[in-house]
PAZA-98977 format. One line per 3 residues: number of its first residue (from 1); their letters; for each residue y, z, x of C-alpha. Coordinates in Angstrom, 3 decimals. Layout:
NUM	A	Y,Z,X | ...
This chain:
1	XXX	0.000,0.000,0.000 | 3.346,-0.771,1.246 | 6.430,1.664,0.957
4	XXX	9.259,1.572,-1.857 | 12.767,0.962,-0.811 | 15.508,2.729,-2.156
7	XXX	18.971,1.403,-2.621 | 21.460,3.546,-4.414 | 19.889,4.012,-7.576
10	XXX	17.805,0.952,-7.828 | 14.360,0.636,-6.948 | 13.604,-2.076,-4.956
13	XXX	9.511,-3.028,-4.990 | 7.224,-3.701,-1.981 | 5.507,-6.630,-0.733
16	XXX	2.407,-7.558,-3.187 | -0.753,-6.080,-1.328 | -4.848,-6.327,-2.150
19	XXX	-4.396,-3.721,-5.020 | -2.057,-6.039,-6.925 | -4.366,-8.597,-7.963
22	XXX	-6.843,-5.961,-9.596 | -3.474,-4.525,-11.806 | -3.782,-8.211,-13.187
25	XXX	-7.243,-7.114,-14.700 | -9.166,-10.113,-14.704 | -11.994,-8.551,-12.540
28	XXX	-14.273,-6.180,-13.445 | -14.206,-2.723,-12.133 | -17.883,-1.224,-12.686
31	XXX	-16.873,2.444,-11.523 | -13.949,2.588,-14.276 | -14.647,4.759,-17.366
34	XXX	-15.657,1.434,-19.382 | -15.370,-1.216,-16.323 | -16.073,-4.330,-18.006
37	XXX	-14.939,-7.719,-17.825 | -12.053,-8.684,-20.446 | -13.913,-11.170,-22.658
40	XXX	-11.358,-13.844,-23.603 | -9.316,-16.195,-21.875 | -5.898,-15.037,-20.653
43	XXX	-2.583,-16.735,-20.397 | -1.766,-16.828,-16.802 | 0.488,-14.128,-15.415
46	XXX	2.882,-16.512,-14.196 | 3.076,-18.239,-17.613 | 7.264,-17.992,-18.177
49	XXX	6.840,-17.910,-21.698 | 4.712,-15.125,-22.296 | 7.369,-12.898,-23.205
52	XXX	8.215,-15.134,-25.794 | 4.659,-15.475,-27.191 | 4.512,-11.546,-27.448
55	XXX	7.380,-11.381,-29.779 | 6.505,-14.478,-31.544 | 3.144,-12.735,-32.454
58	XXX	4.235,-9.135,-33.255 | 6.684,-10.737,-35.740 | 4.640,-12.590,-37.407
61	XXX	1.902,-9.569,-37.644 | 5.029,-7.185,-39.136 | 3.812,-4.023,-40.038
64	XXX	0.450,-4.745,-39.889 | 0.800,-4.024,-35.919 | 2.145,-0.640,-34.224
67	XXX	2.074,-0.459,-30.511 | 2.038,2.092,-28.365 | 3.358,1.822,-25.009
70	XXX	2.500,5.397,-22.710 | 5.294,6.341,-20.317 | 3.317,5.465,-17.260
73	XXX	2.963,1.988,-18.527 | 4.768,-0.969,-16.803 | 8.447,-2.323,-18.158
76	XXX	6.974,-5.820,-19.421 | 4.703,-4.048,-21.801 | 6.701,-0.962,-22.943
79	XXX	9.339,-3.752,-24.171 | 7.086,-4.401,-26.985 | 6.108,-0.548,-27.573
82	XXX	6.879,0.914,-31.237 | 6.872,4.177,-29.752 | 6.764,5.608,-26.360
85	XXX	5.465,8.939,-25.181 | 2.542,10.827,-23.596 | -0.917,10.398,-24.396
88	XXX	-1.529,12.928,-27.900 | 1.798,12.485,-28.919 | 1.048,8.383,-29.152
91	XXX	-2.355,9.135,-31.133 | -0.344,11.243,-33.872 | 2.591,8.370,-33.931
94	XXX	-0.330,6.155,-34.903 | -1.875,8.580,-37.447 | 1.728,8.985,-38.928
97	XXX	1.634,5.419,-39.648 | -1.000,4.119,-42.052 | 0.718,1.215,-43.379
100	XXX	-0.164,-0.027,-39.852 | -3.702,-2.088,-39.750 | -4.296,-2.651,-36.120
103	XXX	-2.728,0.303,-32.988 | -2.378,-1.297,-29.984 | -2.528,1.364,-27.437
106	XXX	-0.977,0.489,-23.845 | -2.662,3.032,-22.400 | -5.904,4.212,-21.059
109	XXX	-9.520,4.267,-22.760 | -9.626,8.265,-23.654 | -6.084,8.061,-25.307
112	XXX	-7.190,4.859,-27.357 | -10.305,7.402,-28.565 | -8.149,10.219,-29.442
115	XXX	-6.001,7.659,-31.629 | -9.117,6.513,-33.137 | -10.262,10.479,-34.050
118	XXX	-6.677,10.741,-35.513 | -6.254,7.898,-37.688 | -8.229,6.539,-41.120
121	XXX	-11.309,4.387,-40.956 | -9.170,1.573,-42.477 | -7.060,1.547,-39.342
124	XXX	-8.802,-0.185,-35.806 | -7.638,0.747,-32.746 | -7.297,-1.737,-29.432
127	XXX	-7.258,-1.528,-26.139 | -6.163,-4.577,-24.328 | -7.937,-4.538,-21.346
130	XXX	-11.110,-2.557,-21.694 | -11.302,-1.781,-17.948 | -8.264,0.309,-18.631
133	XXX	-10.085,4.019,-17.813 | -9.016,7.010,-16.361 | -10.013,8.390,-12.756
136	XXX	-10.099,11.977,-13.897 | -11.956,11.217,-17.689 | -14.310,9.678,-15.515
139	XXX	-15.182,12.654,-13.002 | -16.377,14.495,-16.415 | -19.494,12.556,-17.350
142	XXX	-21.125,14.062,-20.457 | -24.742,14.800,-19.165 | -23.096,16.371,-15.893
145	XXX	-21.369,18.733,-18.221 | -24.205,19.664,-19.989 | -25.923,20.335,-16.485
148	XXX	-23.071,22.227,-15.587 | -23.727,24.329,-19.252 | -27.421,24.803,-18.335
151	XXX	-26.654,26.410,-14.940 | -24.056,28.601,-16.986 | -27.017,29.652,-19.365
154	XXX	-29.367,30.518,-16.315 | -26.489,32.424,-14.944 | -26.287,34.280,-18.379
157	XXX	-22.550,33.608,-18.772 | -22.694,30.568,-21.245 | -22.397,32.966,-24.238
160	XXX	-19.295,34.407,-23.401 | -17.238,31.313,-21.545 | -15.113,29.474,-23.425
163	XXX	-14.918,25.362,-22.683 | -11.330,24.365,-22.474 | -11.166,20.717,-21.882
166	XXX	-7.622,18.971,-20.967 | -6.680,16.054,-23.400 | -7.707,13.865,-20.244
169	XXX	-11.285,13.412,-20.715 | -13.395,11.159,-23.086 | -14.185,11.823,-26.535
172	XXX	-17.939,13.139,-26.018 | -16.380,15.920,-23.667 | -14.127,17.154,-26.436
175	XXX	-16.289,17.144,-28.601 | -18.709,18.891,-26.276 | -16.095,21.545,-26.289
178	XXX	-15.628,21.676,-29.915 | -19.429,22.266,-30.436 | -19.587,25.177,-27.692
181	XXX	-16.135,27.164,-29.427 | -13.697,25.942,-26.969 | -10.737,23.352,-27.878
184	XXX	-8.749,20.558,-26.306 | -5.166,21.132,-24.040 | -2.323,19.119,-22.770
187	XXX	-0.206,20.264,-19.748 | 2.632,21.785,-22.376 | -0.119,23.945,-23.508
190	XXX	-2.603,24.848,-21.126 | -1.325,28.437,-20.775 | -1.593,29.101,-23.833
193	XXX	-4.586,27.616,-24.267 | -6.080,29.199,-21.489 | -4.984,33.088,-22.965
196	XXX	-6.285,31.999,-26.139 | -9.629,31.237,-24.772 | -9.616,34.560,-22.635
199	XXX	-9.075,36.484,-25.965 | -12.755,34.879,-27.372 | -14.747,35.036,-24.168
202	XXX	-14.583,36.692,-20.824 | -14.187,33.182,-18.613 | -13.737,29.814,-18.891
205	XXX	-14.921,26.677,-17.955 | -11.258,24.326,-17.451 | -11.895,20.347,-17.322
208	XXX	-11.941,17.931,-16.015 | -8.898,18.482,-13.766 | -9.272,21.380,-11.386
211	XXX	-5.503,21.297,-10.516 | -4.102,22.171,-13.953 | -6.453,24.264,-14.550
214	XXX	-5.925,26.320,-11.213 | -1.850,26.251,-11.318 | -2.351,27.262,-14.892
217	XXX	-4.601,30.015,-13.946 | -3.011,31.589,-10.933 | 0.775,30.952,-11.576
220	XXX	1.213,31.656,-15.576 | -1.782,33.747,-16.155 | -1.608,35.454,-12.640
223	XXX	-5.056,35.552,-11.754 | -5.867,35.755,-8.173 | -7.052,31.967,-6.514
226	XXX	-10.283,33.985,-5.431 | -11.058,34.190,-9.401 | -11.568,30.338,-9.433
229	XXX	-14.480,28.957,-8.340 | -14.536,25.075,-8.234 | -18.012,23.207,-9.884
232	XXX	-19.216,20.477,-8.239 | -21.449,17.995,-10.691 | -22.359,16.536,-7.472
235	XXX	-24.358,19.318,-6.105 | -27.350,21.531,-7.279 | -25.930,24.416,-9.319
238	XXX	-22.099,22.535,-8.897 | -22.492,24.005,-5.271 | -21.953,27.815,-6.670
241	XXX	-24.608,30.668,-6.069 | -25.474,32.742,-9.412 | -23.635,35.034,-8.324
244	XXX	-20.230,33.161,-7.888 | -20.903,31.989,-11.447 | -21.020,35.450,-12.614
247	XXX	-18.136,36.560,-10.617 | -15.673,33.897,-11.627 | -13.011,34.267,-14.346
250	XXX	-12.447,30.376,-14.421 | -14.747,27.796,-13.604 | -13.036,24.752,-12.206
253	XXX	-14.652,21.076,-12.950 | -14.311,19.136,-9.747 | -12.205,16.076,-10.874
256	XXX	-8.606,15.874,-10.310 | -5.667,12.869,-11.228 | -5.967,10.133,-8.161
259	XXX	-1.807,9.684,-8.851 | -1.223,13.488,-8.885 | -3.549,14.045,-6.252
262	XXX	-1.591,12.052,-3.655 | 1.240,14.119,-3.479 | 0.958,16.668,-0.372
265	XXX	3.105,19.445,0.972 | 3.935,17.428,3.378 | 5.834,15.018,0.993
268	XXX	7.876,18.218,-0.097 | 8.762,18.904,3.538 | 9.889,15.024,4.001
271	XXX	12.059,14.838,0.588 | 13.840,17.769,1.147 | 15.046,16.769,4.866
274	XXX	15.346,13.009,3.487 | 18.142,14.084,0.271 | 19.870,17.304,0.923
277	XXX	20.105,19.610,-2.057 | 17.098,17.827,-3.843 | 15.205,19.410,-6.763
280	XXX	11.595,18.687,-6.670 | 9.938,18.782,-9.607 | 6.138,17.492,-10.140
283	XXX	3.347,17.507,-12.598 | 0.954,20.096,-12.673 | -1.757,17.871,-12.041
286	XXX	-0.591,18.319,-8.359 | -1.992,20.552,-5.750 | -1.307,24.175,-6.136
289	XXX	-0.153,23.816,-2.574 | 2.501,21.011,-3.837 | 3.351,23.008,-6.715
292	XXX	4.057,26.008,-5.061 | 6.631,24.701,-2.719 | 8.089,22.513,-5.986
295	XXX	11.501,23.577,-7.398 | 10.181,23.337,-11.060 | 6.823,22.085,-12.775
298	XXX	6.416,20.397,-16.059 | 4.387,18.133,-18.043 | 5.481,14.475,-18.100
301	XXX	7.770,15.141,-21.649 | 9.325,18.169,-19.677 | 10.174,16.112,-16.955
304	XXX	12.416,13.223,-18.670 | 14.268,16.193,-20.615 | 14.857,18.158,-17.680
307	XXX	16.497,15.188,-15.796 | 18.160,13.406,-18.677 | 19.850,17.290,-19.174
310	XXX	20.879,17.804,-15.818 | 24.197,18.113,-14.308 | 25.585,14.882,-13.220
313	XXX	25.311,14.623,-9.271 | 22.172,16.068,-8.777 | 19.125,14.811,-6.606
316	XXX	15.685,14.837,-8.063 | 12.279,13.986,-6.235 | 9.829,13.509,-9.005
319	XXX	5.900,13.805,-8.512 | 4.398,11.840,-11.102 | 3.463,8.337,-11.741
322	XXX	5.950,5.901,-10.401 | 6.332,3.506,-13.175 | 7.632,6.590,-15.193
325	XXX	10.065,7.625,-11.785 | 11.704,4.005,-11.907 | 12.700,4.404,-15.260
328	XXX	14.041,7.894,-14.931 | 16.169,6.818,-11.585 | 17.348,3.648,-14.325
331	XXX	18.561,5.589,-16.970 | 19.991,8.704,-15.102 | 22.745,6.581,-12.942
334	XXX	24.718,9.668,-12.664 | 21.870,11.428,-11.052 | 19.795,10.428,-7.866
337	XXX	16.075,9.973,-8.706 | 13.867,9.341,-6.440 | 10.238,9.420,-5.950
340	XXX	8.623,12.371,-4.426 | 6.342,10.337,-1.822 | 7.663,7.507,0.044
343	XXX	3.956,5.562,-0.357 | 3.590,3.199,-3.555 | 1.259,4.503,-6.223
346	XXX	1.194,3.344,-9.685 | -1.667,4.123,-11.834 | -3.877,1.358,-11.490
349	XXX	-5.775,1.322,-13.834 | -3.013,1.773,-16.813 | -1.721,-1.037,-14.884
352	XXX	-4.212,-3.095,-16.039 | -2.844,-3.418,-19.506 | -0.300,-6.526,-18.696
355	XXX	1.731,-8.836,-20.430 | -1.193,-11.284,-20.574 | -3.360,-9.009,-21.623
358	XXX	-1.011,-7.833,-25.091 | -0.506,-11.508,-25.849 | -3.993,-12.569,-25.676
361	XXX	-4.294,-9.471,-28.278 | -1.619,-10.167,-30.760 | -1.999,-13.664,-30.475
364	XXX	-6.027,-13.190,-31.472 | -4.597,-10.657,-34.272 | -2.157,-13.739,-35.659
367	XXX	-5.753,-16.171,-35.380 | -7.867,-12.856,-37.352 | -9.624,-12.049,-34.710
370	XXX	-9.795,-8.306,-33.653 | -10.237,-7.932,-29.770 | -11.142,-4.762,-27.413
373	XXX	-11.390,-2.670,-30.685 | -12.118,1.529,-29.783 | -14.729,3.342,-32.460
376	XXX	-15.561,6.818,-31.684 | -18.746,7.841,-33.715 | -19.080,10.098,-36.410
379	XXX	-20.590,12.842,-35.075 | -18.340,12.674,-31.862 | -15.352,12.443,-33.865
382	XXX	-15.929,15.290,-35.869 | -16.432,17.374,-32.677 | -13.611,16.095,-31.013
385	XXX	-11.545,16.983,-34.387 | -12.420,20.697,-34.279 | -11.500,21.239,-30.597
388	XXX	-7.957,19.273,-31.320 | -7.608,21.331,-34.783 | -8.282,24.634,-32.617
391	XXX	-5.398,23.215,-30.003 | -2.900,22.994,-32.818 | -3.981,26.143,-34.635
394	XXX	-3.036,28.379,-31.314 | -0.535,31.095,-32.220 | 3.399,29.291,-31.225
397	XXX	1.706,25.903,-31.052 | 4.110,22.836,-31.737 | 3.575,19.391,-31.586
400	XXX	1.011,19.102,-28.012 | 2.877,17.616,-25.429 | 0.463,16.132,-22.293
């Protein structure tokens, strides 16, 4: 990956390397969370008039089409988005809407589930490219959980942890959590999630992102780091004795954001001797070691109304997803934004939903043909439901932000 240039308050993007031609999604990526190839034929990225052709096609669908566009997506999609926001908030902006036949999600595979959970059977939702996954979702594969359960029931703690499972993850861990008394999170949430959980059990079991889960633990609950203990589906036993089971008051999945994950202490160190007075702010998806030297944490929601709300003049390094960063440095011209590390890393593989990727959807909507559609089952549905209705029946709880 090459490095992004900064030039007053414009972002100015690096050379195209390898990595670009997979955000075009026309190969298939086997590892993703639903790696396929897209089945269709798709305009050419360098067609001039696909812009054109997208708006062409949502007009002529009207009503009968609501996209949403989430806010790590790239600026040539999100110009068609109805709405625009963070994973759960999208999937209720589509239930809100019933009028609306087909949801377009410009997103990733598990958000496109949670929208189909939300909304009525007489509403289909699409994903555009269905290689669109997530890294983390994918680090949480439902029969390694269930491993990871059996170990907890030969431990002898399984009947009094509580499964909390971030709003990251697919659709059969939710409602894998919903079937064992635990319930779904977002980053907003997670503390309160996580107190909830310790008032029905004595520990829990936090997935699929260890990070959250950790800063959520030891800085807002203020449980010691040694009262963590991190699972490892890719060992015997997740790599933990019996007796580190036992002794832990969370149990940590192993699977973390790859975005999030790149930020180090040592980008901290460089920002703040790069922009004097800078307030770093990141995700908590980051290290605990990045978060603890950060001026201020939030989830991605928290982030644009901290910075749109600041005082004009002030410098901001941002840890999240870049695409999101670049818009935030765009409409804050009174503020400098900048991005936390100096390396390039979008999210590739919400980069895969592309321009010629929504108009070979809309267009194949127009012709009656519905593309890439997302079904959850029944029984998985219903699952997922109950550990999203315990979420939103927590004492204080407002609309989930992730």
């Amino acid at each position: 990956m090459g490095e992004t240039v900064r030039m007053g308050n414009t972002f100015v993007e690096p050379q195209p390397t390898p990595l670009a031609l997979l955000l075009l999604g026309q190969q298939s990526d086997p590892d993703s969370e639903r790696g396929v190839d897209c089945p269709g034929e798709l305009p050419a990225a360098s067609d001039p008039d696909l812009v054109r052709r997208a708006a062409a096609a949502k007009a002529a669908l009207g009503d009968r089409v609501f996209i949403l566009g989430h806010h790590y997506q790239r600026d040539e999609v999100i110009q068609f988005a109805d709405v625009t926001g963070d994973s759960f908030k999208l999937a209720q902006q589509a239930a809100a809407h019933p009028e609306a036949e087909y949801i377009v999600f410009a997103g990733v595979h598990f958000m496109a589930e949670s929208a189909d959970i939300l909304t009525s059977p007489d509403q289909q939702v699409i994903l555009p490219d269905l290689a669109a996954g997530c890294s983390m979702a994918d680090m949480a594969e439902i029969g390694q959980v269930e491993d990871c359960w059996s170990a907890l029931e030969a431990a002898g703690v399984a009947g009094s942890t509580v499964p909390i499972t971030y709003m990251n993850s697919t659709a059969a861990i939710k409602a894998f959590t919903g079937r064992h008394g635990g319930a779904v999170c977002t980053s907003s949430n997670a503390e309160r999630s996580l107190r909830w959980a310790f008032e029905q059990g004595e520990k829990v079991l936090f997935l699929p992102d260890q990070h959250l889960g950790r800063n959520t633990a030891v800085r807002d609950l203020g449980l010691r780091p040694a009262d963590c203990v991190l699972y490892n589906p890719n060992r015997p036993n997740g790599g933990l004795t019996v007796e580190q089971i036992r002794a832990a008051k969370v149990i940590l999945w192993k699977g973390h954001c790859s975005v999030h994950g790149r930020f180090t202490p040592e980008c901290v160190d460089e920002v703040r001797e790069r922009v004097p007075g800078v307030i770093v702010m990141v995700h908590p998806e980051c290290q605990y070691e990045v978060v603890a030297k950060a001026d201020a944490v939030g989830s991605t929601e928290r982030i644009i109304s901290t910075i749109t709300a600041a005082a004009p003049g002030t410098a901001w390094a941002v840890g999240t997803e870049l695409n999101l960063v670049k818009r935030l440095a765009v409409a804050n011209p009174d503020k400098e934004v900048v991005y936390l590390d100096r390396t390039v890393c979008y999210c590739s593989t919400m980069n895969r939903i592309d321009l010629p990727h929504l108009v070979w959807v809309l267009e194949s909507l127009v012709a009656g043909t519905v593309v890439n559609r997302i079904e959850v089952d029944a029984d998985t549905a219903h699952w997922a439901r109950v550990a999203l209705d315990r979420m939103l029946a927590l004492p204080g709880a407002t609309p989930a932000k992730d």
